[in-house]
C-alpha positions in Angstrom: 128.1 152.1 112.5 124.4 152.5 111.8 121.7 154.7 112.5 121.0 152.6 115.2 124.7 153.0 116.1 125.3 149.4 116.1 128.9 150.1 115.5 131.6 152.8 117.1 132.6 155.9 115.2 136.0 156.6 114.2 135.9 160.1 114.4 137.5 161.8 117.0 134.4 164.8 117.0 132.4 165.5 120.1 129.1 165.7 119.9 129.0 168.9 121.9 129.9 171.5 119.9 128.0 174.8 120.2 126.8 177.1 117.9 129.1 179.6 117.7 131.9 177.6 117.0 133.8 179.0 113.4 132.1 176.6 110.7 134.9 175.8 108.0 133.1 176.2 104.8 135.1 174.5 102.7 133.1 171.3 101.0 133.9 168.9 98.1 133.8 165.2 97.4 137.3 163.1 97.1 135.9 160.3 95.8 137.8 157.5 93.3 135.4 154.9 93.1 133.5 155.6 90.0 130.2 154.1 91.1 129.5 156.8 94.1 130.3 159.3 91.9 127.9 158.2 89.4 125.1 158.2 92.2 126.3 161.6 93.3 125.8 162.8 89.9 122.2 160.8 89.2 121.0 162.5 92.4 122.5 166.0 91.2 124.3 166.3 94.8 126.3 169.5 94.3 128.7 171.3 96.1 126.3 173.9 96.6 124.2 171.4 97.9 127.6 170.4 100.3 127.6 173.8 101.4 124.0 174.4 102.5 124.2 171.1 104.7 127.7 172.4 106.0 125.5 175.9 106.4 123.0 173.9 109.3 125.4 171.5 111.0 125.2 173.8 113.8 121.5 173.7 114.1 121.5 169.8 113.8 124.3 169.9 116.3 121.9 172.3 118.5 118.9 169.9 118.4 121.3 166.6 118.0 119.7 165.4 121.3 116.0 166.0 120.2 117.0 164.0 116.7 117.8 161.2 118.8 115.5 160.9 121.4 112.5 161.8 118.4 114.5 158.2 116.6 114.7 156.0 119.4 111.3 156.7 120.9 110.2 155.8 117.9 112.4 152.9 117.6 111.6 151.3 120.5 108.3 151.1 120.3 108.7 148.6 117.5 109.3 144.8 119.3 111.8 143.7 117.0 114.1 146.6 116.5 114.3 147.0 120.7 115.1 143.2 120.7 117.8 143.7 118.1 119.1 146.7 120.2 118.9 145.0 123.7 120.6 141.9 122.0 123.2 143.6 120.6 124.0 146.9 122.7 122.1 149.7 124.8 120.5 152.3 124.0 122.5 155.5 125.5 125.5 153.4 123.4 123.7 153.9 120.7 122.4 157.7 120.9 126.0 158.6 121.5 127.2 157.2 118.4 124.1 158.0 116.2 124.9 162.0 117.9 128.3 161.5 115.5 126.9 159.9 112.6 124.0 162.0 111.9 126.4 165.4 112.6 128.6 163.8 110.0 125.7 163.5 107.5 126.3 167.6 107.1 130.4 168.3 107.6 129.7 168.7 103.6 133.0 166.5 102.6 132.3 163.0 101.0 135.8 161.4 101.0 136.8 157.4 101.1 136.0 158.0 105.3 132.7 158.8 104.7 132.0 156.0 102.4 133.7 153.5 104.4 131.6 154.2 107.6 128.7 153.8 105.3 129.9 150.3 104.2 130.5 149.5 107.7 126.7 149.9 108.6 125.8 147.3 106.0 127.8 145.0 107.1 126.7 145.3 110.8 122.8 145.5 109.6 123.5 142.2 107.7 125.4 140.5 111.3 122.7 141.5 113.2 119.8 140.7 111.0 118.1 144.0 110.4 116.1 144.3 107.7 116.3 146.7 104.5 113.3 147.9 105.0 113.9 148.8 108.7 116.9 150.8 107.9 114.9 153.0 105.2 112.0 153.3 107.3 114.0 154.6 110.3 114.9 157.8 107.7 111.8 158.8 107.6 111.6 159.7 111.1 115.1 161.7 110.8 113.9 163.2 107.6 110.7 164.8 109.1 112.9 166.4 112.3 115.1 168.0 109.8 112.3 169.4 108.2 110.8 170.6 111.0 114.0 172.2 111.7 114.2 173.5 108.4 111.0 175.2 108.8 111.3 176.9 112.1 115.0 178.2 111.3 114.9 179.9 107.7 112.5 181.8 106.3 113.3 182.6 102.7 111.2 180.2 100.6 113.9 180.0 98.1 116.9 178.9 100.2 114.4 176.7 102.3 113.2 175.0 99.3 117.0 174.3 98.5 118.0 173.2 101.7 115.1 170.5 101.6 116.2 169.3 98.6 120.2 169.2 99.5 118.6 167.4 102.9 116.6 164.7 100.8 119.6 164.5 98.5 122.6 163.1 101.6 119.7 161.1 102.9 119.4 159.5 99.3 122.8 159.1 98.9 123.1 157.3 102.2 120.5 155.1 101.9 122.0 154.2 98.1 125.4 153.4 99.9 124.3 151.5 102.5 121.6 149.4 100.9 123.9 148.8 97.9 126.0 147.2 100.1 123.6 145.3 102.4 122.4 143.6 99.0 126.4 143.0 98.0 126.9 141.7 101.4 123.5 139.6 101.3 124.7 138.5 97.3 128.2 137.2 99.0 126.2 135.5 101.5 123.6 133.6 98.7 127.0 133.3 96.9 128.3 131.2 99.5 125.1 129.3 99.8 124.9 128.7 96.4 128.3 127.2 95.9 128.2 125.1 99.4 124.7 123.8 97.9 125.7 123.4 94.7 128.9 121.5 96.0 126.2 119.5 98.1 124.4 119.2 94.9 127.6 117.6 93.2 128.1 115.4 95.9 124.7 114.0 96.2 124.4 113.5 92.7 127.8 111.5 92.5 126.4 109.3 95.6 122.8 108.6 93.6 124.3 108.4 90.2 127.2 106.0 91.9 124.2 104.1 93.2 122.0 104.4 90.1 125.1 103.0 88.0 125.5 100.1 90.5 121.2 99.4 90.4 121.1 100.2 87.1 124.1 97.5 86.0 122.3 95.2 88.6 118.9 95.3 87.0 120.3 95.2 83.3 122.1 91.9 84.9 119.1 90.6 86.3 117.2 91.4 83.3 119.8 90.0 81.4 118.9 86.9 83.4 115.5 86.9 83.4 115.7 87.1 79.8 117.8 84.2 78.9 115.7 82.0 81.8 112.8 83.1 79.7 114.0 82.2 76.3 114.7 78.6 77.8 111.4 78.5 79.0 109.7 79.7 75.8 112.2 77.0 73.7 110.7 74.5 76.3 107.5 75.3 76.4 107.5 74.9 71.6 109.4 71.5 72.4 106.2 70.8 74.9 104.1 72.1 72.8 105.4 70.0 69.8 105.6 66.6 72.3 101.8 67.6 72.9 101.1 67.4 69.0 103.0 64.4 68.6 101.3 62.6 71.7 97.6 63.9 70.5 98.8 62.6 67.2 100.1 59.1 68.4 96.4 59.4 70.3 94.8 59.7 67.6 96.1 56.7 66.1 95.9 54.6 68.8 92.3 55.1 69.1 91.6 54.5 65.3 93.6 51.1 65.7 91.6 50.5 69.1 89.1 51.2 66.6 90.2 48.2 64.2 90.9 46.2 67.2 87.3 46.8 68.4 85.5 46.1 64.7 87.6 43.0 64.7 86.6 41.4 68.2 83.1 41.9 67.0 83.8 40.4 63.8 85.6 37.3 66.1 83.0 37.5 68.0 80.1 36.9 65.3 82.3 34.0 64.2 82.4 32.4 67.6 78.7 32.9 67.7 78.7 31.4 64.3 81.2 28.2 65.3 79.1 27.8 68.2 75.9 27.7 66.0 77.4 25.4 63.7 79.1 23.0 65.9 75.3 22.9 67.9 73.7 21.4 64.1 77.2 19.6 63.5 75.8 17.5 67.0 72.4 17.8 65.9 73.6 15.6 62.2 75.7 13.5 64.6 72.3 12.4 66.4 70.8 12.1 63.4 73.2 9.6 62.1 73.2 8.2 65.5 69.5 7.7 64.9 70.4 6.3 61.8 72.9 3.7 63.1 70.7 2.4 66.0 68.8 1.4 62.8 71.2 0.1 61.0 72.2 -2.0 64.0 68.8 -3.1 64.2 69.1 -4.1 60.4 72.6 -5.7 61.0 71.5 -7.8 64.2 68.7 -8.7 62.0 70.5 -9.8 59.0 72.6 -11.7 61.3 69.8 -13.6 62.9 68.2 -14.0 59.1 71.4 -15.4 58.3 72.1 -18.1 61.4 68.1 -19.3 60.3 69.5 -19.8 56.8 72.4 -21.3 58.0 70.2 -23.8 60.0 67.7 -24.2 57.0 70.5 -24.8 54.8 71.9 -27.6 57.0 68.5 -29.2 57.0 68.2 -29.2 53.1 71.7 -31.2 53.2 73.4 -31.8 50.2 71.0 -29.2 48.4 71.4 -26.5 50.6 75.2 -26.2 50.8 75.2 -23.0 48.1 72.5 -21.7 50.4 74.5 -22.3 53.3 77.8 -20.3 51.8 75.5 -17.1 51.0 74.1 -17.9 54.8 77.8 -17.2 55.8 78.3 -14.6 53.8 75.3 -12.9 54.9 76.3 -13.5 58.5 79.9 -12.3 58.1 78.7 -8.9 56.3 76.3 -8.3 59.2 79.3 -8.8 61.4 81.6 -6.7 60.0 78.5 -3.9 59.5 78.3 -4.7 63.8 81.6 -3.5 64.1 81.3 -0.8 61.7 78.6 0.8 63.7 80.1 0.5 66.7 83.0 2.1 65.4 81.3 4.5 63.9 79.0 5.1 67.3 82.8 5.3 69.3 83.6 7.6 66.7 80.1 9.3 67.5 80.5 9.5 71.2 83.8 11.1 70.8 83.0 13.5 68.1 80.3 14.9 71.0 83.3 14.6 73.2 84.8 16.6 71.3 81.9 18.9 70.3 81.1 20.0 74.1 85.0 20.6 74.8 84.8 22.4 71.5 81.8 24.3 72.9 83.0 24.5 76.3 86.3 26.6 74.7 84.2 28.6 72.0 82.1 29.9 75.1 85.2 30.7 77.2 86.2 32.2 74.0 82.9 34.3 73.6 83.4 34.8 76.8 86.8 36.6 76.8 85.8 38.6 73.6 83.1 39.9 75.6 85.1 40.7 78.5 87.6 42.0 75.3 85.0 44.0 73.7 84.4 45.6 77.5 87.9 46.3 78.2 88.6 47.8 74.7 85.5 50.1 75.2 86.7 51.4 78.1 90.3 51.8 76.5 88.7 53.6 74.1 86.6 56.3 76.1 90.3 56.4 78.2 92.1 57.2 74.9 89.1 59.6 74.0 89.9 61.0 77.5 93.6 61.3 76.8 93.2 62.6 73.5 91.0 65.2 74.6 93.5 66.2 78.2 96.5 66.1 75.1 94.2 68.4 72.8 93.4 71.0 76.3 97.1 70.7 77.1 98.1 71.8 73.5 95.5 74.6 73.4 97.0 75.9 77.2 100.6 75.4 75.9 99.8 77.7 72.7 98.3 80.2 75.1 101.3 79.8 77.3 103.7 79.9 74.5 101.9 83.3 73.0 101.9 84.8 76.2 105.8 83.7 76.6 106.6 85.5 73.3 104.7 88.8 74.6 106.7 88.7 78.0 109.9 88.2 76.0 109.1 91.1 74.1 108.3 93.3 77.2 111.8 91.6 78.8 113.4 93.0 75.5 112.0 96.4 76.1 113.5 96.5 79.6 116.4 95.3 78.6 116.9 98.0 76.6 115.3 100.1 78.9 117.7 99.1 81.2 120.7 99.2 78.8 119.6 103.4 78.4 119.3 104.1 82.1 122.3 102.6 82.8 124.2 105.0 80.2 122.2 107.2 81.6 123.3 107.2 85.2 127.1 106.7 83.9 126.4 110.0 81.8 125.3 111.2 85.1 128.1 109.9 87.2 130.4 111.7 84.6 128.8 114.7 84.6 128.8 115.1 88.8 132.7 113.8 88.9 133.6 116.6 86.2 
């Protein structure tokens, strides 16, 4: 029941009680609950006060209809409170059970009956959706009829000041009782909401911390991983770095012995040159001495004519020429064997310059591959220089590589651990939603 009378009485009153009626005078609370009588006792609500509002329930019951018709015009003229009403009742419903309530109001007994009704509007205000502020504001319109009322019927300033105050008092009261428990109802409800989202809560957080264990394990895993496949790439990428010294080294060194190799082909090839040179004056002497053996031929064949005329002049002389004639012989056979001699010597001659231009013919072959040697070496050399110089690069990118290997391992270690504390982290988390 409201003031709205969203909700039946339970007293068995009629509304149409007259004004001469005997009014029963006695008044009291018969209250246990401690906390209504401590707002009975805050707002001073006496039983004097009981009496006076006991003293005018015939006039409210004499003007009841003009109290609710002043309301509900009122009421209805606000869009909201007239759908709640049409939603939830009608409106000549309603008058009749606000008629009861409000006459109730000023019966001047507070018992557990009168409480309970109270209680009972809270809870229907909450069901329905009206607003606090609704409630309290559709007092005011009561409050000023009653004043009015007030006003009009006594005219001792004294008792009238009294009777306003018992008035404002059981409206107080009222509105303590029923908003107290709209906000204990409405506290019951956030309650409820509270624990269904905090259950939600509990269960969403078990699903993502269940998940964030299972990622988090995952990623340490895969970090895990990563970070062993990078150590094998860092201890491979030292050993390649330490091949590339070794090879730049082993470069080096063949390109000082090409060196050598090149300083001794031109050394060879100065001594060809120099073989050559020699073996061109060695044939040079040769046809000197050939020159020189043409002429002893010449003296030979000579001598060997001299001595066939002596040999003829001896044999004219006779008896004294016979010594002449031996030394003819001689003569003769000296010039032969100096014949043969030369042209032995001249074979010899002929096949020494045989020899020489074969000799010559090889030495320029020779020259000729040291040359093509000397080329060849060259351009071995500016291909080692090139090599050398691609090894010495390659060393300088592998360092690079190798120092930017060691700061991604460290950053890998950092996740790792990073990792390895998120992942106690979500168990901690996990544990904490499952308790």
């Amino acid at each position: 029941m409201s003031f709205f009378g969203l909700g039946k009485s339970t007293s068995k009153k009629e509304d149409g009680m007259n004004h001469s009626e005997k009014v029963n005078t006695k008044v009291g609370t018969k209250i246990g609950d401690t906390s209504i009588l401590d707002k009975i006792n805050m707002i001073n609500l006496t039983e004097k006060d009981l009496k006076l509002l006991k003293s005018i329930q015939p006039l409210v019951k004499e003007n009841i209809e003009r109290l609710v018709d002043d309301f509900y015009s009122i009421v209805m003229k606000v869009a909201s409170l007239k759908e709640i009403i049409q939603k939830n009742s009608t409106v000549e419903r309603l008058k009749k059970t606000l008629r009861v309530h409000i006459i109730e109001m000023f019966d001047g007994n507070i018992d557990q009956s009168f409480i309970d009704k109270r209680l009972k509007i809270a809870k229907v205000h909450y069901v329905i959706g009206l607003e606090p502020a609704w409630y309290m504001g559709s007092f005011q319109g009561i409050h000023d009829t009653l004043t009015h009322l007030a006003f009009k019927s006594v005219k001792d300033k004294r008792k009238l000041q009294s009777l306003l105050s018992a008035i404002n008092k059981i409206l107080s009261l009222e509105q303590q009782i029923v908003l107290e428990a709209y906000d204990r109802e409405n506290m019951i409800k956030l309650n409820a909401q509270f624990e269904e989202g905090k259950i939600y809560l509990k269960n969403q957080m078990t699903s993502v911390s269940e998940g964030l264990v299972a990622l988090a394990e995952q990623t340490q895993a895969s970090v895990a991983a990563l970070s062993k496949n990078i150590h094998e790439v860092n201890e491979t990428t030292t050993e390649n770095n330490e091949q590339s010294i070794l090879a730049k080294n082993h470069a080096q060194d063949g390109q000082n012995k090409l060196k050598e190799l090149l300083e001794k082909i031109s050394v060879m090839d100065n001594y060809s040159r120099d073989m050559i040179e020699s073996i061109h004056r060695l044939g040079e002497s040769s046809n000197q001495i050939s020159s020189v053996i043409h002429i002893v031929q010449d003296i030979a064949e000579q001598t060997n004519i001299l001595a066939l005329n002596s040999a003829i002049e001896a044999a004219r002389a006779g008896e004294h020429g016979r010594g002449f004639a031996v030394l003819s012989q001689e003569v003769q056979s000296l010039a032969e064997q100096t014949k043969n001699s030369i042209s032995q010597i001249h074979e010899l001659i002929s096949n020494s310059n045989l020899y020489k231009e074969q000799v010559i013919k090889s030495l320029k072959h020779v020259e000729e591959a040291l040359m093509s040697g000397i080329a060849t070496s060259e351009h071995t050399h500016e291909a080692f220089q090139n090599i050398a110089q691609s090894i010495q690069q390659n060393s300088m990118t592998n360092m690079k590589v190798q120092e930017q290997m060691g700061q991604l391992v460290a950053v890998v270690n950092e996740i790792e651990n990073a990792s390895a504390i998120v992942t106690s982290s979500a168990e901690q988390l996990n544990e904490t939603a499952m308790a």
